[in-house]
LUMTORSE-356017 format. One record per residue (C-alpha): residue number from 1; x, y, z. Coordinates in steps of 0.25 Angstrom, whole numbers, plus 5000, padded with zeros to 4 digits. Layout:
<num:NUM X:X Y:Y Z:Z>
...
//
This chain:
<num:1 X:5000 Y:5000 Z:5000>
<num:2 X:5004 Y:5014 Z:4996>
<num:3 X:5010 Y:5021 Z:5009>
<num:4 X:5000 Y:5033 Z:5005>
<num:5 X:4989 Y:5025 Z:5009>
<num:6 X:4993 Y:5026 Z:5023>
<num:7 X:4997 Y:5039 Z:5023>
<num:8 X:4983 Y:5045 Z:5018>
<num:9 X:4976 Y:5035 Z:5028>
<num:10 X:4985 Y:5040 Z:5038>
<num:11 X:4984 Y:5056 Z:5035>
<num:12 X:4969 Y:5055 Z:5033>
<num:13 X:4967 Y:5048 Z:5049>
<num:14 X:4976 Y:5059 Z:5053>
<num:15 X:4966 Y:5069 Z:5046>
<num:16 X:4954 Y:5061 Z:5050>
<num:17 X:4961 Y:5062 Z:5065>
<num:18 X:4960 Y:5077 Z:5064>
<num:19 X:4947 Y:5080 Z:5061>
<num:20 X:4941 Y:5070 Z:5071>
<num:21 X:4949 Y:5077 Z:5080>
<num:22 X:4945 Y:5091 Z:5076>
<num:23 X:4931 Y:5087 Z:5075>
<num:24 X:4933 Y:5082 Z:5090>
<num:25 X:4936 Y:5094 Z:5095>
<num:26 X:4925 Y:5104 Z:5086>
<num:27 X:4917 Y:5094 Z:5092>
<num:28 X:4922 Y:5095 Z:5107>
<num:29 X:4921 Y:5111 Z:5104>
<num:30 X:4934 Y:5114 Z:5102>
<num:31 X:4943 Y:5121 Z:5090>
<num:32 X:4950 Y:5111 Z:5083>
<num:33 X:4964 Y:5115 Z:5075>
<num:34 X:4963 Y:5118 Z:5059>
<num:35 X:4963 Y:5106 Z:5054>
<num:36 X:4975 Y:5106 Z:5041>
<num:37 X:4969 Y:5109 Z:5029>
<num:38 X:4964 Y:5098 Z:5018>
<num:39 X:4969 Y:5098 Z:5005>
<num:40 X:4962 Y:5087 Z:4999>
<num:41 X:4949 Y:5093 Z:4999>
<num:42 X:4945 Y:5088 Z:4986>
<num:43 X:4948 Y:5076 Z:4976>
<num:44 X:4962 Y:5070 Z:4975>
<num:45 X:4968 Y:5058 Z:4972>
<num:46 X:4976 Y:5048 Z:4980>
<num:47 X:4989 Y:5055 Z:4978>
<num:48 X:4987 Y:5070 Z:4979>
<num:49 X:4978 Y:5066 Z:4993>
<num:50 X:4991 Y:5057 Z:4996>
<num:51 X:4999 Y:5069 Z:4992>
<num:52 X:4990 Y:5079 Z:5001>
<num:53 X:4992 Y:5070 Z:5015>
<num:54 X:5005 Y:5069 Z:5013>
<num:55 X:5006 Y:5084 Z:5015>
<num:56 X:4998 Y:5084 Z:5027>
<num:57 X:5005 Y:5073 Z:5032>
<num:58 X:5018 Y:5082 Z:5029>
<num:59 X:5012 Y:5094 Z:5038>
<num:60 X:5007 Y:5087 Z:5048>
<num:61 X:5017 Y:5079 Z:5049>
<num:62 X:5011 Y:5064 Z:5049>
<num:63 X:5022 Y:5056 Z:5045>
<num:64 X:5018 Y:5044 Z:5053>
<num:65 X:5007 Y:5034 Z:5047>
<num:66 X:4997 Y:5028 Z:5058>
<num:67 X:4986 Y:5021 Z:5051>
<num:68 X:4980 Y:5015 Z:5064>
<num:69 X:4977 Y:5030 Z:5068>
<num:70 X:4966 Y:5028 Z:5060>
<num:71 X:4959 Y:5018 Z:5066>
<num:72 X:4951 Y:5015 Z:5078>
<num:73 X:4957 Y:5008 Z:5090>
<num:74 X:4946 Y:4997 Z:5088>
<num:75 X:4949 Y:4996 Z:5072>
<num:76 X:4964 Y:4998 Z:5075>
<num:77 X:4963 Y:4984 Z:5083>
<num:78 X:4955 Y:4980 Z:5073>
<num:79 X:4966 Y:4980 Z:5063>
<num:80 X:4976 Y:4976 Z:5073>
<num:81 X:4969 Y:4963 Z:5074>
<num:82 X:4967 Y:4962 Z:5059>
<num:83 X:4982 Y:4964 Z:5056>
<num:84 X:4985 Y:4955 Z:5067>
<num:85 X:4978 Y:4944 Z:5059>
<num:86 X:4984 Y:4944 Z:5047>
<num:87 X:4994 Y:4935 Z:5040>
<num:88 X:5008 Y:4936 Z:5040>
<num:89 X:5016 Y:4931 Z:5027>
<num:90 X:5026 Y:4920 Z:5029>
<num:91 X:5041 Y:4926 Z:5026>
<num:92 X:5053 Y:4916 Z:5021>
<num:93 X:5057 Y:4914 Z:5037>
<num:94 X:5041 Y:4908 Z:5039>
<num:95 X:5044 Y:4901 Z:5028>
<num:96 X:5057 Y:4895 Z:5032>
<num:97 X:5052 Y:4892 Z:5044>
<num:98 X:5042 Y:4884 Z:5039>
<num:99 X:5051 Y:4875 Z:5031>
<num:100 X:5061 Y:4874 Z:5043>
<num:101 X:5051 Y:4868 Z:5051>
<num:102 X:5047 Y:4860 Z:5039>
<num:103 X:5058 Y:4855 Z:5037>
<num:104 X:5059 Y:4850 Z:5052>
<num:105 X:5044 Y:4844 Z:5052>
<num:106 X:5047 Y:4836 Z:5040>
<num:107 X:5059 Y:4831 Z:5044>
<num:108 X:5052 Y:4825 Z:5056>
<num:109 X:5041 Y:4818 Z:5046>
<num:110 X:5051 Y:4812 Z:5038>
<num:111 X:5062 Y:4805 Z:5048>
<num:112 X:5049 Y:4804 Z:5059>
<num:113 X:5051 Y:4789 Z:5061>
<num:114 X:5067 Y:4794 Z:5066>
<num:115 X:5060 Y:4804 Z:5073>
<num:116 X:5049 Y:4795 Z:5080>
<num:117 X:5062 Y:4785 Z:5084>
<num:118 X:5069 Y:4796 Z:5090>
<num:119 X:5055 Y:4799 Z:5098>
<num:120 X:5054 Y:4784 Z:5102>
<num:121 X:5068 Y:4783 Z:5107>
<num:122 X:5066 Y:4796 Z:5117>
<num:123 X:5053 Y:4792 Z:5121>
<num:124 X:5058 Y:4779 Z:5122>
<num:125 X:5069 Y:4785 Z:5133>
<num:126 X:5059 Y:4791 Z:5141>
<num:127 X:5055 Y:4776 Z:5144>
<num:128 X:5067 Y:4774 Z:5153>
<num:129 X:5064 Y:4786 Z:5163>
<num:130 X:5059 Y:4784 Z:5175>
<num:131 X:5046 Y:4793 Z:5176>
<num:132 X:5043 Y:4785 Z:5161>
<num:133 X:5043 Y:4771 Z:5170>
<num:134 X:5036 Y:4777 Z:5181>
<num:135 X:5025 Y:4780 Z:5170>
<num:136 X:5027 Y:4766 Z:5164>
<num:137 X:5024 Y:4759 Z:5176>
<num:138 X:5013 Y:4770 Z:5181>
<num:139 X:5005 Y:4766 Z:5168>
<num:140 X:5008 Y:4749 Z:5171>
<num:141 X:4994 Y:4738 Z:5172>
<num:142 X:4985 Y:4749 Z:5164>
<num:143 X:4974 Y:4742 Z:5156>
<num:144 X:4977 Y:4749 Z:5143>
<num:145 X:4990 Y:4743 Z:5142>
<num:146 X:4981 Y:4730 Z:5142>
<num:147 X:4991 Y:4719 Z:5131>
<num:148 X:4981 Y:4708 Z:5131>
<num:149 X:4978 Y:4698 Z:5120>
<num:150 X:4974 Y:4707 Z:5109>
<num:151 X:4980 Y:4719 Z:5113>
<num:152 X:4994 Y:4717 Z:5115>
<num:153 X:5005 Y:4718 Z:5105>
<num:154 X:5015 Y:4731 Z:5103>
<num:155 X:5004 Y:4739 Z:5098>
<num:156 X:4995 Y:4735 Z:5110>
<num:157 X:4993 Y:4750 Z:5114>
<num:158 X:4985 Y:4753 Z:5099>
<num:159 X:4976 Y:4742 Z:5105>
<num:160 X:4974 Y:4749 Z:5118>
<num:161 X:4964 Y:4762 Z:5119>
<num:162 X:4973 Y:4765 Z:5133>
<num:163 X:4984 Y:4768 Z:5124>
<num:164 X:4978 Y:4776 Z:5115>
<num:165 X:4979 Y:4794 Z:5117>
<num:166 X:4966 Y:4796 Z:5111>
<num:167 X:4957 Y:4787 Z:5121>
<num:168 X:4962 Y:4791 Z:5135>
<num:169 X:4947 Y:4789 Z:5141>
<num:170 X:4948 Y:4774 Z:5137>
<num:171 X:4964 Y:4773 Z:5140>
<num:172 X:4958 Y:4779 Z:5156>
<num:173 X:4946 Y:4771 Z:5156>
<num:174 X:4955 Y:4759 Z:5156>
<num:175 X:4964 Y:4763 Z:5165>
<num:176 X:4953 Y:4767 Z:5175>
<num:177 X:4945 Y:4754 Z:5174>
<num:178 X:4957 Y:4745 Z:5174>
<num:179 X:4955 Y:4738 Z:5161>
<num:180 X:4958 Y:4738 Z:5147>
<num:181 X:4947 Y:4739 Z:5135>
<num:182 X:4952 Y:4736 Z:5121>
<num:183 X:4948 Y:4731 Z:5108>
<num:184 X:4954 Y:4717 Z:5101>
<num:185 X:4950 Y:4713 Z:5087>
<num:186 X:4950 Y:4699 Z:5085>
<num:187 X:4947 Y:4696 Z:5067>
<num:188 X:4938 Y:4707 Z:5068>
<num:189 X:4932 Y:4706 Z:5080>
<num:190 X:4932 Y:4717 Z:5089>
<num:191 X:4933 Y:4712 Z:5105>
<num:192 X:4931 Y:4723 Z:5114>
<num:193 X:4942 Y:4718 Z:5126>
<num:194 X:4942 Y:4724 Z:5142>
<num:195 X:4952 Y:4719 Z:5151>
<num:196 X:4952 Y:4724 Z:5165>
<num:197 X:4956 Y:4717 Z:5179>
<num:198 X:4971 Y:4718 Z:5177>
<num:199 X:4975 Y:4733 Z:5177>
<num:200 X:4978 Y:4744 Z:5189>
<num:201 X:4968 Y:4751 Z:5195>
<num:202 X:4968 Y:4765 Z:5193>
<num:203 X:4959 Y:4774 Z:5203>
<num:204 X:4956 Y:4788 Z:5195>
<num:205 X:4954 Y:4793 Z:5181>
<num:206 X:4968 Y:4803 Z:5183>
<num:207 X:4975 Y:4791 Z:5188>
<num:208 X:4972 Y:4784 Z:5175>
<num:209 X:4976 Y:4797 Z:5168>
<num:210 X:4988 Y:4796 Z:5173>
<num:211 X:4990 Y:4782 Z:5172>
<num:212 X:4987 Y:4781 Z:5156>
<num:213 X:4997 Y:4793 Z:5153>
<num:214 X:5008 Y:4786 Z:5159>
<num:215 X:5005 Y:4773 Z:5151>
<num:216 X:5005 Y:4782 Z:5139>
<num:217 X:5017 Y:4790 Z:5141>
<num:218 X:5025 Y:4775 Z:5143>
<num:219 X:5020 Y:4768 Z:5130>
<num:220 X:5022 Y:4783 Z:5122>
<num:221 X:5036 Y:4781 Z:5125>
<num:222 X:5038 Y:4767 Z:5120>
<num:223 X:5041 Y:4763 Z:5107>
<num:224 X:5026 Y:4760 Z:5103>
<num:225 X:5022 Y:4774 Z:5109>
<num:226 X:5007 Y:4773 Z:5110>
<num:227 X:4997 Y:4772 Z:5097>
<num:228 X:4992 Y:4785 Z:5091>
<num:229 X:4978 Y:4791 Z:5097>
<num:230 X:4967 Y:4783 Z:5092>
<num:231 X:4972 Y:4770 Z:5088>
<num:232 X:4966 Y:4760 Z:5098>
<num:233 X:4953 Y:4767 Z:5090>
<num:234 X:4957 Y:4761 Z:5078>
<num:235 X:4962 Y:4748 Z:5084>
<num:236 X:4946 Y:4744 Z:5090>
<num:237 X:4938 Y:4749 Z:5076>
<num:238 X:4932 Y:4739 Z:5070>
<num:239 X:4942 Y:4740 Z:5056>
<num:240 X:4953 Y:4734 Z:5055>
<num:241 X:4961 Y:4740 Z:5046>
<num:242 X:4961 Y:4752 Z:5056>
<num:243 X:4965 Y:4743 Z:5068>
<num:244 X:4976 Y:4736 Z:5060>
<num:245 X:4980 Y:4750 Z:5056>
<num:246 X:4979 Y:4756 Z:5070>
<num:247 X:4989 Y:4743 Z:5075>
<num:248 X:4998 Y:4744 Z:5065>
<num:249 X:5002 Y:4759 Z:5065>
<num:250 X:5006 Y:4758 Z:5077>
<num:251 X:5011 Y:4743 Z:5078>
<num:252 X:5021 Y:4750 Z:5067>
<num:253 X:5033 Y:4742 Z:5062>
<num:254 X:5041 Y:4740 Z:5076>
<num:255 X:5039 Y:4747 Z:5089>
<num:256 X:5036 Y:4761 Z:5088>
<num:257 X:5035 Y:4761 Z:5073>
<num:258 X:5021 Y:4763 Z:5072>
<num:259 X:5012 Y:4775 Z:5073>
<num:260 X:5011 Y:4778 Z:5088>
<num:261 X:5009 Y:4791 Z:5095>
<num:262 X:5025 Y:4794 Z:5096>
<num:263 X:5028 Y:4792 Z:5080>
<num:264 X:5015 Y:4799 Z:5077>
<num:265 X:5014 Y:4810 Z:5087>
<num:266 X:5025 Y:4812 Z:5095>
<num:267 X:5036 Y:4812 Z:5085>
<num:268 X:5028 Y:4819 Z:5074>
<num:269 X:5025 Y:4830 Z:5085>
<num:270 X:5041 Y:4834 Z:5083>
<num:271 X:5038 Y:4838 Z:5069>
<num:272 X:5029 Y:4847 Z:5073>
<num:273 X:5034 Y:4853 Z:5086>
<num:274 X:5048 Y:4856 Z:5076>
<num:275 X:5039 Y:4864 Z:5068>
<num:276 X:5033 Y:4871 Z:5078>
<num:277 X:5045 Y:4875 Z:5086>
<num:278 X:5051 Y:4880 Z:5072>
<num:279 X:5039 Y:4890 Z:5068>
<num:280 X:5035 Y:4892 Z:5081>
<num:281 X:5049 Y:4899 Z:5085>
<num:282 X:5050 Y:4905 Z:5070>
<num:283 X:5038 Y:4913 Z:5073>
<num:284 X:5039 Y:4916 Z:5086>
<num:285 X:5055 Y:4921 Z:5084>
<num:286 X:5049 Y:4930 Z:5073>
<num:287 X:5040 Y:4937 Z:5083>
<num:288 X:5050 Y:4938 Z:5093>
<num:289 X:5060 Y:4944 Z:5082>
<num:290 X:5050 Y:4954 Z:5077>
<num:291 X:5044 Y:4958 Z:5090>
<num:292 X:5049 Y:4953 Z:5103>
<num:293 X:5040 Y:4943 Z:5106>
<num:294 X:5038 Y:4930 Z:5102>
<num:295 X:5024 Y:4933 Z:5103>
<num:296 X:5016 Y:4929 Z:5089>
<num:297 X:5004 Y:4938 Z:5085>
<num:298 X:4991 Y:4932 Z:5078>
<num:299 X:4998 Y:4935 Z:5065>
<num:300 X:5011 Y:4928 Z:5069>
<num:301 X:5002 Y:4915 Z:5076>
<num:302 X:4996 Y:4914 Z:5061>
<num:303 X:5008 Y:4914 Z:5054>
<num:304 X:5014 Y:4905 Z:5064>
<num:305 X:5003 Y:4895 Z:5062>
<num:306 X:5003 Y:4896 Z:5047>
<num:307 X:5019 Y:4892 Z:5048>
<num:308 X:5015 Y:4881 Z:5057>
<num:309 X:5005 Y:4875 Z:5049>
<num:310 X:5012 Y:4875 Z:5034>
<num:311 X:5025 Y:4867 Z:5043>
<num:312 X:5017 Y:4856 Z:5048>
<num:313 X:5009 Y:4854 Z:5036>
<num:314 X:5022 Y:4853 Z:5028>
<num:315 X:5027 Y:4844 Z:5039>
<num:316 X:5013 Y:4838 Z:5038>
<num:317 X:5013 Y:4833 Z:5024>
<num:318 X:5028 Y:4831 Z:5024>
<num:319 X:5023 Y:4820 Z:5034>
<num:320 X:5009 Y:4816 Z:5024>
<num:321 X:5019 Y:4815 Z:5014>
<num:322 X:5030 Y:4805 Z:5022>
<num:323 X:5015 Y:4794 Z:5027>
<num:324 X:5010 Y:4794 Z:5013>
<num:325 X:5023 Y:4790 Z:5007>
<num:326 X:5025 Y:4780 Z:5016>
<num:327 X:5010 Y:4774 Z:5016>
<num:328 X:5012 Y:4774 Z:5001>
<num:329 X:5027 Y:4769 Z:4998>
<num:330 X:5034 Y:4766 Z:5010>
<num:331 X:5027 Y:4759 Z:5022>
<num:332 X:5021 Y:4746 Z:5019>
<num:333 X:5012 Y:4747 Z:5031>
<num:334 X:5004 Y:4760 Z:5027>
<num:335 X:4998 Y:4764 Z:5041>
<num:336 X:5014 Y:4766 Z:5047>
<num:337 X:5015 Y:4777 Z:5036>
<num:338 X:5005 Y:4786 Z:5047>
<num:339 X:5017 Y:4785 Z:5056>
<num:340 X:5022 Y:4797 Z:5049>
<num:341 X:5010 Y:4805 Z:5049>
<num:342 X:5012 Y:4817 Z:5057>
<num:343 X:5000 Y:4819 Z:5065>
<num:344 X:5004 Y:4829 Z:5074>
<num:345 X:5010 Y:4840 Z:5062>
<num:346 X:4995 Y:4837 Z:5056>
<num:347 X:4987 Y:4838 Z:5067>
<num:348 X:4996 Y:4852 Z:5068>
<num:349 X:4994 Y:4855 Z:5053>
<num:350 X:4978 Y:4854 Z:5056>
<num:351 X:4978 Y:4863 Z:5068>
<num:352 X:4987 Y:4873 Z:5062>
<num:353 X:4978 Y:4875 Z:5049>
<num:354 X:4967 Y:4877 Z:5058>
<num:355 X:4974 Y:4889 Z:5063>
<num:356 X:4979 Y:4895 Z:5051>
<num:357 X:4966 Y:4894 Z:5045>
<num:358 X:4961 Y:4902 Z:5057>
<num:359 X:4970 Y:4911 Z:5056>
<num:360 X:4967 Y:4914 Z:5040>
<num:361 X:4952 Y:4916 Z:5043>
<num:362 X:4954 Y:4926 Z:5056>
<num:363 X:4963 Y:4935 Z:5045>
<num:364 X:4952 Y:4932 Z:5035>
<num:365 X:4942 Y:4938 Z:5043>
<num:366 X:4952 Y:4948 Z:5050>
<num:367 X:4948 Y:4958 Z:5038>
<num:368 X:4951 Y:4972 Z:5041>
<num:369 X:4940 Y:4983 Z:5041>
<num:370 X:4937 Y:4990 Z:5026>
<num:371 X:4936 Y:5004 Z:5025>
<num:372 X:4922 Y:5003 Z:5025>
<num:373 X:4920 Y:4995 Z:5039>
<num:374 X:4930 Y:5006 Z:5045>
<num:375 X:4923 Y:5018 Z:5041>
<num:376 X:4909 Y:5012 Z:5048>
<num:377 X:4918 Y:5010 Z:5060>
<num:378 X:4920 Y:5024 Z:5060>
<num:379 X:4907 Y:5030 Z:5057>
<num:380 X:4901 Y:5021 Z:5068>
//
């Protein structure tokens, strides 16, 4: 925009200024001053009223531009808010950012299987310390680590809903009433089994609580972790397919090879907690650097978010890209290619489109007043 724009806007609020204050005091009954004389009484074009302001803003001596002078204190916040919404382009460091963290995120998805063995064997340490076997031992003669005919094996924990982070109400139900409740299937036929008389006896609800997370937190650390959240579902429907899958993906080639909640959660989580250390502390040092504070505005949160969201999805399809090819060529047993589905980066992807599409339709509906709307304000 031509800086003559503001420069007519700014002379003509200063003008405008005067004659509300002039009319004020004729008003109050007082004698105002001579107001400067107006020599653009009649028609002109742009340049010669441009030309005629800047003489006055030459005698008068108006050299500093204050547009906001010219608005309410009610409009002037309105605006503030509205400028406050709007969206603020990425630069090459955004962008360099971005594709450093994606470099790290997808260098996670592809040498995850090293990765998850590094996990299992510093999980597998916290086994020796002493507070682990005092937890081991605390979470002994449960019901849901019922190994029974039918529900014993490696992969017995897939078989038992106690074992299972999406059904804690049955896994305390069993602890409480002392017995196990399972499902076997026998060529298709579905036997409903409860097995009771040979547990401990536990006396309050928060006991059981108590009991259940310290059984949990010994098997996460062992190699066959604990199956992911849902599976003892899939193991009692009544389709085989889904509970031969259910068994298998977390069975996996040899301990701990399989689809559990440390190869499918807890590893993949690093990937995503990389990426957000890296943006994170990119945006928050460029705040710091420009202002003082590491404070984020709503304009900075927006474009933090959009950062955020264009890393993971990256990392998100770089890790869909890696299971397809290894459903499709590589693995001969299909259902161990979702070991490399990263659930936590999508599960992140999801909520962090939610909020950028947010964000986009507050700016959209963010509109700043037309002339029009300003001039009722006014008149009002």
């Amino acid at each position: 925009m031509d800086d003559s724009v503001d420069r007519n806007l700014d002379t003509l609020s200063r003008r405008l200024a005067e004659l509300e204050s002039a009319t004020g005091t004729v008003l109050a009954g007082g004698g105002p001053d001579r107001l400067p004389e107006n020599d653009t009484a009649g028609h002109t074009s742009y340049a010669e009223l441009t030309a005629a302001n800047d003489r006055l803003r030459s005698r008068r001596g108006w050299t500093d531009i204050d547009l906001d002078a010219a608005l309410t204190p009610e409009q002037r916040a309105g605006f503030d808010r509205w400028r406050a919404r709007q969206r603020i382009p990425w630069d090459r460091d955004d962008v360099l950012a971005v594709g450093f963290a994606t470099v790290l995120g997808v260098a996670a998805v592809w040498y995850d299987t090293a990765v998850d063995g590094a996990v299992a064997l510093g999980l597998s340490a916290t086994r020796k310390t002493g507070w682990m076997r005092g937890w081991e031992r605390a979470g002994k003669r449960l019901p849901i680590d019922y190994t029974g005919p039918g529900f014993g094996g490696r992969a017995h924990r897939v078989r038992s809903p106690g074992h299972d982070l999406a059904r804690p109400f049955e896994a305390l139900k069993q602890i409480r009433a002392g017995e196990f409740r399972g499902v076997r299937w026998d060529y298709g036929n579905k036997h409903e089994i409860t097995v009771g008389g040979r547990f401990r006896e536990v006396d309050s609800l928060a006991e059981a609580l108590v009991l259940w997370v310290q059984h949990l937190a010994a098997d996460v650390v062992t190699p066959m972790s604990l199956p992911m959240p849902g599976s003892s579902w899939l193991y009692e429907l009544d389709n085989r397919a889904l509970r031969t899958f259910a068994h298998e993906v977390y069975l996996g080639s040899s301990a701990g090879n399989g689809l559990n909640v440390r190869s499918g959660i807890l590893t993949p989580s690093l990937s995503v907690i990389t990426t957000e250390v890296v943006l994170r502390t990119h945006v928050h040092a460029r705040a710091y650097a420009a202002t003082g504070s590491a404070r984020l505005d709503e304009r900075e949160r927006a474009r933090r978010d959009e950062l955020l969201l264009a890393a993971h999805s990256l990392v998100g399809l770089a890790s869909a890209g890696k299971t397809l090819a290894r459903m499709i060529i590589l693995d001969d047993r299909k259902g161990m290619a979702l070991r490399h589905v990263n659930v936590p980066v999508l599960l992140r992807v999801g909520c962090l489109a939610v909020q950028v599409a947010n964000d986009r339709r507050t700016r959209v509906r963010a509109v700043a007043q037309d002339w029009d709307e300003l001039a009722v304000q006014l008149l009002e």
